[in-house]
C-alpha positions in Angstrom: -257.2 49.8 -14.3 -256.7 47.4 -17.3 -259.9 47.1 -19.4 -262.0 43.8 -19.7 -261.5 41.6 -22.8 -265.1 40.3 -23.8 -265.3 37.5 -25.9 -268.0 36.8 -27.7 -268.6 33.1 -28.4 -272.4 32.9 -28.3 -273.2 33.0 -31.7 -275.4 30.6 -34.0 -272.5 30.8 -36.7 -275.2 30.2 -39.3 -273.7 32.1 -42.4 -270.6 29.7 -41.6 -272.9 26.1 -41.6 -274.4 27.8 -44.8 -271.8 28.0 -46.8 -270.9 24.5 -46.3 -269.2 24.2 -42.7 -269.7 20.8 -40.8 -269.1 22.3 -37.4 -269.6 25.4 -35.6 -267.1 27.9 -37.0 -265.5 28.0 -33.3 -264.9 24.8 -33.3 -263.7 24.6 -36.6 -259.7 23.5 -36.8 -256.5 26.0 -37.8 -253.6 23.3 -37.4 -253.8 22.0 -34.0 -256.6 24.7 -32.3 -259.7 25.6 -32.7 -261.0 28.9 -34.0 -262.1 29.8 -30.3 -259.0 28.3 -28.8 -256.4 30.8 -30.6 -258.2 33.6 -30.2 -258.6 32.8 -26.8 -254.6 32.1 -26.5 -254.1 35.4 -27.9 -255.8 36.8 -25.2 -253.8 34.8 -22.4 -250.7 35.8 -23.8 -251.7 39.8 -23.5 -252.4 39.3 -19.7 -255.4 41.0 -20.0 -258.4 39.8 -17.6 -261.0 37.7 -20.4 -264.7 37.1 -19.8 -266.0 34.8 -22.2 -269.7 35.3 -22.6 -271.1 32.1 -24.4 -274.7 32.0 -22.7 -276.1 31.6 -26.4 -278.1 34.9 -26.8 -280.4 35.7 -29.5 -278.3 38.4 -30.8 -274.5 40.2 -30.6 -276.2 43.2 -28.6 -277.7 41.0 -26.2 -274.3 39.3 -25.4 -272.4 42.5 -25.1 -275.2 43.7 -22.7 -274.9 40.0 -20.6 -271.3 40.5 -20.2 -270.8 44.1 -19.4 -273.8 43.5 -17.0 -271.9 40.5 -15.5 -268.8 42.8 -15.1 -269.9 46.5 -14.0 -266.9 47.3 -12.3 -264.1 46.8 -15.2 -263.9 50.4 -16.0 -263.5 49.7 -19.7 -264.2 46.9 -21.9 -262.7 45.2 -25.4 -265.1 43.7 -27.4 -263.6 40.9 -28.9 -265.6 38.6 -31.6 -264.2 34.8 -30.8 -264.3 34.2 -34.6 -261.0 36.3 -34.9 -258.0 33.6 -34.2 -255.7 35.8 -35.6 -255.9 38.6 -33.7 -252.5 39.5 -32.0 -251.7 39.7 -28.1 -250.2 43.3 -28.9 -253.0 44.2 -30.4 -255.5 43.8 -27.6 -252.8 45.9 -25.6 -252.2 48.5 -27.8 -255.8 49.2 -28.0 -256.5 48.2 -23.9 -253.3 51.2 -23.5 -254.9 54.3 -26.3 -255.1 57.2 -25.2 -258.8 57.9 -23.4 -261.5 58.3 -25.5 -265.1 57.0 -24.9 -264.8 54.4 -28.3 -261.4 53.5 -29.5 -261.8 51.3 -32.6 -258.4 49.8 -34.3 -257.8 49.8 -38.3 -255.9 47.5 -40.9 -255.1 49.5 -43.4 -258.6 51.8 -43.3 -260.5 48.7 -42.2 -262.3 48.5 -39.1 -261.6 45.8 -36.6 -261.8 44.4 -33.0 -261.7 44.7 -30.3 -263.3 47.9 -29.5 -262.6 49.2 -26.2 -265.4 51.0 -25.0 -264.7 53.1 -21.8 -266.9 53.7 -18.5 -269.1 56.7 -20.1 -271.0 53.8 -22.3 -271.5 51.4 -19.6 -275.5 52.3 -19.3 -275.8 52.0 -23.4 -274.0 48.9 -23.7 -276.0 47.1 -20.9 -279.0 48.7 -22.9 -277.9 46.8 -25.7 -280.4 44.7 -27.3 -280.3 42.5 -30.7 -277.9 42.0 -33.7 -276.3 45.3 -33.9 -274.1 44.9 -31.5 -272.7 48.7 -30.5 -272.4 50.0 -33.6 -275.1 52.6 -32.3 -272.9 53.6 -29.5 -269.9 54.3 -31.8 -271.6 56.6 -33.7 -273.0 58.4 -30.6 -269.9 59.0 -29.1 -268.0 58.8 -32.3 -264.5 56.5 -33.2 -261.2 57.5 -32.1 -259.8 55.3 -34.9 -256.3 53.6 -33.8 -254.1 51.7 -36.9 -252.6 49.1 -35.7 -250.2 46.4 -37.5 -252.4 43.2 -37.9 -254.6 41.9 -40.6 -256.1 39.3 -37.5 -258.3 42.5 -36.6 -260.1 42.4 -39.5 -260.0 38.7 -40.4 -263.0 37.1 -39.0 -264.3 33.6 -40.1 -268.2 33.8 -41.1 -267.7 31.1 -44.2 -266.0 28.1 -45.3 -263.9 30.9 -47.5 -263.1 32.7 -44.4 -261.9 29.8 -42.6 -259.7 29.2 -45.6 -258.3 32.8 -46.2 -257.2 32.7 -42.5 -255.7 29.1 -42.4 -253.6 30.1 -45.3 -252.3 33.5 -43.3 -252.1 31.5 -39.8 -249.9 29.3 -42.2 -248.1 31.7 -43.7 -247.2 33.5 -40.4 -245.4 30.3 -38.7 -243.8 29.1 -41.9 -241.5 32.6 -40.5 
């Protein structure tokens, strides 16, 4: 059974309205799509199933909790932060096809990224989940299986103004090929 991507869009994006954006940094433009809407269209383009949990909890571990709660059954689930737009369609399915492991995490060059695929054997402490954390806890319970991968989008997420920037200027870069 494929795994579950989870998108997490509920978020206050206050670090982002902080340091000077106008908008929500979902909402914020890269050439014709929002923030939200390429990282969703990389997630299309995988063919993996996508729930998109946007209920507007008070923190990361609550929404990761909401959504594998709202989807029991998946077997497996990527956790996908929405403020990555550059993350790859290969990259959700190299890490939705690792080998098993109960936490498969992907790296950038020694960086760690999303999503994190998290399989069956964490389903009771994810939908314990509770506050900003996210699972961070659960990694180190059941430890990494660290997977490099190919693409800076796993590690490029927008929480400023200068985020936003850096990654319009590599989203730019990339179709200029």
């Amino acid at each position: 059974m494929s795994p579950l991507v989870i998108v997490l869009a509920s978020g206050r994006g206050e670090r982002f309205l902080a340091s000077g954006g106008s908008t929500h940094k979902l909402q914020a433009m890269m050439g014709t799509l929002t923030v939200l809407q390429h990282t969703l269209a990389a997630v299309r383009a995988s063919g993996l199933a996508c729930h998109v949990e946007d209920a507007g909890h008070p923190g990361m571990g609550d929404s990761i909790a909401a959504a594998v709660r709202a989807n029991p059954r998946a077997g497996s689930w990527l956790i996908l932060p929405a403020d990555l737009p550059l993350i790859q369609p290969d990259t959700l399915l190299t890490v939705a096809r690792a080998p098993a492991a109960p936490v498969v995490v992907p790296t950038y060059l020694g960086q760690r990224g999303h999503p994190v695929r998290f399989e069956a054997c964490c389903a009771e402490q994810l939908m314990d989940l509770r506050g900003e954390q996210g699972a961070a806890s659960i990694v180190k319970a059941f430890g990494a299986t660290l997977l490099p991968v190919d693409d800076e989008g796993c590690v490029t997420d927008i929480d400023t103004v200068q985020d936003l920037a850096h990654a319009r200027t590599l989203w730019q870069r990339r179709h200029a090929r």
